[in-house]
Backbone bond lengths (Angstrom), bond angles and torsions (degrees), N, CA, C in turn:
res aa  C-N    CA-C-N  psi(-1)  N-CA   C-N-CA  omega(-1)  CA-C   N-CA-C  phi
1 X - - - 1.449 - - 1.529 112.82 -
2 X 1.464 121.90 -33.11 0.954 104.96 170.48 1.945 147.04 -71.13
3 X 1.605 90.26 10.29 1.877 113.40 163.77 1.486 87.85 -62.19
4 X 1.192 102.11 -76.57 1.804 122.01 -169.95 1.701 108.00 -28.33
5 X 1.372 116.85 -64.60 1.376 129.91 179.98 2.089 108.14 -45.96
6 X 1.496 79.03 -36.38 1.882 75.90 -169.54 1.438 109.44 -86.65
7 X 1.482 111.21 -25.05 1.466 109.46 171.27 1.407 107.92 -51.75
8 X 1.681 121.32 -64.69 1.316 128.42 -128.99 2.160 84.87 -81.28
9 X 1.595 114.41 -27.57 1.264 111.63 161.49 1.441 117.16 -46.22
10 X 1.161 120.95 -69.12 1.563 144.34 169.81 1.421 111.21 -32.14
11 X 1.288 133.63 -31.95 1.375 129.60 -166.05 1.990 100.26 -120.43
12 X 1.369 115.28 -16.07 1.276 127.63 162.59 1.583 93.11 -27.29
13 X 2.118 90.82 -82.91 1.267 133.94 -141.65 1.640 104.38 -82.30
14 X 1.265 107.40 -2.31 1.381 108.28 156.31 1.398 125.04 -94.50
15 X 1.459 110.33 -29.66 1.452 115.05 -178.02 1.897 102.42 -79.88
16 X 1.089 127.84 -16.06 1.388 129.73 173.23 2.044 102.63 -87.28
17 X 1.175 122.29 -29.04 1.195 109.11 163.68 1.229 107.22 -60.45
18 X 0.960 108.70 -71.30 1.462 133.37 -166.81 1.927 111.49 -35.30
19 X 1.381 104.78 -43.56 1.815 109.44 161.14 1.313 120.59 -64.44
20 X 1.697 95.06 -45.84 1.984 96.27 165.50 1.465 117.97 -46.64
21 X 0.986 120.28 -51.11 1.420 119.55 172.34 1.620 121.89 -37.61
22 X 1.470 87.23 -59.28 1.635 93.76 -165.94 1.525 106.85 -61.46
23 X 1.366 108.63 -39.59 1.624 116.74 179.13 1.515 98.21 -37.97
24 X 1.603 124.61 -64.39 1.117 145.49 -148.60 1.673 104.32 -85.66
25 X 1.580 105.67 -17.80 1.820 93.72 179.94 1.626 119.55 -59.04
26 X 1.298 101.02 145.97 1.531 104.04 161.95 1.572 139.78 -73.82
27 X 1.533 105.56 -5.91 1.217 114.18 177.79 1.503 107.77 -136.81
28 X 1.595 114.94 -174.80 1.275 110.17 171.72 1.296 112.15 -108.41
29 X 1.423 134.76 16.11 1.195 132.35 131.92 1.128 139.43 -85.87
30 X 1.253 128.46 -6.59 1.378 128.92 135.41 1.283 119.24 -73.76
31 X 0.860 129.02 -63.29 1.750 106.25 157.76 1.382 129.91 1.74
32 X 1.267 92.75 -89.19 1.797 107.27 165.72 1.361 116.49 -41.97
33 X 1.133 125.86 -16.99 1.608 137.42 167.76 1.410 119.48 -50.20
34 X 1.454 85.28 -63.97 1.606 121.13 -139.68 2.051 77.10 -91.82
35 X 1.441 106.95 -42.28 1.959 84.84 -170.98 1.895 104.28 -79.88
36 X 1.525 105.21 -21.77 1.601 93.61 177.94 1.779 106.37 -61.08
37 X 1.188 107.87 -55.35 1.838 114.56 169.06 1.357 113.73 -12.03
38 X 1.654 101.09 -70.59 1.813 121.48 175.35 1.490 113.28 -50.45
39 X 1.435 106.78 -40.40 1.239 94.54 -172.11 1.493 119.11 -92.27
40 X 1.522 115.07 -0.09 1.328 111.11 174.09 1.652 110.24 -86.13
41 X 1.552 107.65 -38.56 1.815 111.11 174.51 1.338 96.02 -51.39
42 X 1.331 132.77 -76.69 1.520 134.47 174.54 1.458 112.34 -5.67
43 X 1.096 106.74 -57.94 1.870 113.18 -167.17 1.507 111.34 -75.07
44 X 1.504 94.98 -42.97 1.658 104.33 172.70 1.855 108.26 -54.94
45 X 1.311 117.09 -68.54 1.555 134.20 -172.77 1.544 100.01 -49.79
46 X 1.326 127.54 -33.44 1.366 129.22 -179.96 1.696 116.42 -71.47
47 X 1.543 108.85 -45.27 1.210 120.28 167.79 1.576 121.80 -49.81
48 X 1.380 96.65 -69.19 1.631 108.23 157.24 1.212 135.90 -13.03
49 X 2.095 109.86 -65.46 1.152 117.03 145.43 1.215 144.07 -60.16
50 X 1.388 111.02 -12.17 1.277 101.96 174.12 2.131 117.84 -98.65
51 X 1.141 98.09 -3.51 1.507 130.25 152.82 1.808 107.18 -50.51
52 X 1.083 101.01 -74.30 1.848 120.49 -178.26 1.770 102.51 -35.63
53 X 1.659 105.68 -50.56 1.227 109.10 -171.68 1.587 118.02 -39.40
């Protein structure tokens, strides 16, 4: 379990980069990039956890 534990870490801490970005993009297509990004680690890290259960 602990693969599992480091993924669902790993895709956390990507989906929180990944918002930093968008905060920080210069356009609104990068934006939209950078929050679809977040929101796919999000879905992944959620799955994960709910795996752990």
């Amino acid at each position: 379990m602990h693969g599992l534990e480091a993924l669902v870490a790993f895709n956390d801490r990507r989906a929180s980069e990944e918002r930093e970005r968008a905060e920080r993009a210069a356009n609104s297509r990068d934006r939209a990039l950078h929050l679809e990004m977040a929101s796919i680690f999000e879905r992944r890290a959620d799955i994960r956890k709910r795996l752990l259960q």
